[in-house]
C-alpha positions as CSV (number, residue, x, y, z in Angstrom):
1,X,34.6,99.7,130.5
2,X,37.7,99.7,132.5
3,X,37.5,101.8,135.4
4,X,40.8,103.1,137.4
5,X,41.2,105.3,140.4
6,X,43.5,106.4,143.1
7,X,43.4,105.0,146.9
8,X,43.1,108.1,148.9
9,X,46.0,108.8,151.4
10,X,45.8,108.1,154.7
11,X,45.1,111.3,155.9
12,X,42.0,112.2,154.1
13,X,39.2,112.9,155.8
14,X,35.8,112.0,154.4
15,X,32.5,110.8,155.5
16,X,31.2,107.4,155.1
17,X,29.2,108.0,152.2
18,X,31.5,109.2,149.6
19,X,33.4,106.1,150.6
20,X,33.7,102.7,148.0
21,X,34.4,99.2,149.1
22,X,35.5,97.5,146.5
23,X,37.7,94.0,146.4
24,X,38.8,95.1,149.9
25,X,39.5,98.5,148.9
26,X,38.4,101.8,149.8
27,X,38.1,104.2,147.4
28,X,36.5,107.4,147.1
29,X,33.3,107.3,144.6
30,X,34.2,110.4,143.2
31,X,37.7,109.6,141.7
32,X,36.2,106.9,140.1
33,X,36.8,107.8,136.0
34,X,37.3,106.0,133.1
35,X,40.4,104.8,132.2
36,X,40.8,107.0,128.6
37,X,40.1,110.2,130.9
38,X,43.4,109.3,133.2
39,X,45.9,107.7,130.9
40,X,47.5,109.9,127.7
41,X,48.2,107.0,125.5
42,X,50.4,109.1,123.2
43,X,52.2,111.1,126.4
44,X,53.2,107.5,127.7
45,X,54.7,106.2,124.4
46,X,56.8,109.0,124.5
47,X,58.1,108.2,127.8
48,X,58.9,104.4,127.4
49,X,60.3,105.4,123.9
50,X,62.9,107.9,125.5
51,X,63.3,105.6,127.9
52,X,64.1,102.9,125.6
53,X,66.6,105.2,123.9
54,X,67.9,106.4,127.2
55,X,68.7,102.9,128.4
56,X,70.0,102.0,125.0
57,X,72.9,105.1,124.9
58,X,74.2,103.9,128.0
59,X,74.9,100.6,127.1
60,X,76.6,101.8,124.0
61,X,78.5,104.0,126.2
62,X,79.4,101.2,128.5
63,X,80.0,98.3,126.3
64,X,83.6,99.2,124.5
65,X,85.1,99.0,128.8
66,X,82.7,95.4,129.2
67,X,84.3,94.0,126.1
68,X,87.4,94.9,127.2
69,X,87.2,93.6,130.3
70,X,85.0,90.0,128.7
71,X,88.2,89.6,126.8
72,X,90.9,90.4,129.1
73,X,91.9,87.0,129.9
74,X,92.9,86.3,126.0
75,X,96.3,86.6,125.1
76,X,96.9,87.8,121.1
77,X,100.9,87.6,121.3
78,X,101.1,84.5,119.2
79,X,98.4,82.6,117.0
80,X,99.2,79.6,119.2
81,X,98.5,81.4,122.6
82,X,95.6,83.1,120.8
83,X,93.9,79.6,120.5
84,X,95.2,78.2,123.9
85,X,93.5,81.1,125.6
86,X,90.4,81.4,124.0
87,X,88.6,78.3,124.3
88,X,86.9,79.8,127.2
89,X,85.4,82.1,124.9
90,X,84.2,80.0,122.3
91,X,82.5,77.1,124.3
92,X,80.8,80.4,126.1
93,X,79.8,82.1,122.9
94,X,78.3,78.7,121.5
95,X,76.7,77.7,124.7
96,X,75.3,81.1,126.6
97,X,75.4,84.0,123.6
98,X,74.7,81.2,120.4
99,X,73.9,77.8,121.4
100,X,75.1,74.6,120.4
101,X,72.9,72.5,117.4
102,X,72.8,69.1,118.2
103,X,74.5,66.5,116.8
104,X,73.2,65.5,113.2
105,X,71.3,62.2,113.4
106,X,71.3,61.9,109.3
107,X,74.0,62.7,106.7
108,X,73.7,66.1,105.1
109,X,73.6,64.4,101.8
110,X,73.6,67.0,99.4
111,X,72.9,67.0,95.6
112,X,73.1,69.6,93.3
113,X,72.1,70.4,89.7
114,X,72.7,72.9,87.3
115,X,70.2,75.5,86.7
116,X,72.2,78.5,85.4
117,X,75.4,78.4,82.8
118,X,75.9,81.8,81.7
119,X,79.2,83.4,80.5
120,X,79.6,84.9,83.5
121,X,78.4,82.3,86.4
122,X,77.0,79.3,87.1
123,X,74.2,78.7,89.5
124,X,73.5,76.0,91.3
125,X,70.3,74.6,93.2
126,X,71.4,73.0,96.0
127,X,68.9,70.4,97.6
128,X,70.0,69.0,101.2
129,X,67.9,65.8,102.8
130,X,65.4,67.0,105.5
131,X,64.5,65.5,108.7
């Protein structure tokens, strides 16, 4: 079993005796427990839940001024301006946020057939050539 315990302070005063050496350490044999009677399993979800939650709330609250700030450099006056001045943002968005696929080393070659013709819609299966 797991065993956990505290290393005194630097102050305490004890005799040799109620002293432990263990992997350089000295501990105090008596504060020696298992680990079940020190941790509360349930009390410490709670914590890194609402700490989760906590951390999460703030980004919401912060992210409206970041995007606004990400995309100040774009200019939306003109579609033409719109495209000069975002290419920044698209090769950063494919290369940092998405990533880029590789180039395709085979034809897609598709084929297709027929597999539904209702009044309503067709369906299609749609088979494409893998690697």
């Amino acid at each position: 079993m797991a065993m956990a315990c505290r290393v005194p302070r630097p102050h305490y005063t004890c005799s040799y005796n109620s002293w432990v050496f263990a992997a350089g350490f000295a501990l105090r044999a008596h504060c020696l427990k298992p680990l079940g009677a020190i941790m509360d399993p349930a009390g410490r979800q709670h914590r890194q839940f609402a700490q989760l939650v906590s951390y999460t709330q703030r980004q919401i609250q912060t992210s409206v001024a970041r995007r606004v700030e990400f995309w100040s450099k774009a200019d939306s006056s003109s579609p033409e301006r719109w495209n000069q001045t975002t290419r920044f943002y698209r090769d950063y968005i494919w290369g940092e946020v998405i990533g880029r696929l590789p180039p395709p080393s085979l034809p897609a070659n598709p084929r297709t057939r027929l597999i539904y013709d209702e009044p309503k819609f067709r369906g299609y299966e749609v088979r494409a050539q893998a690697r």
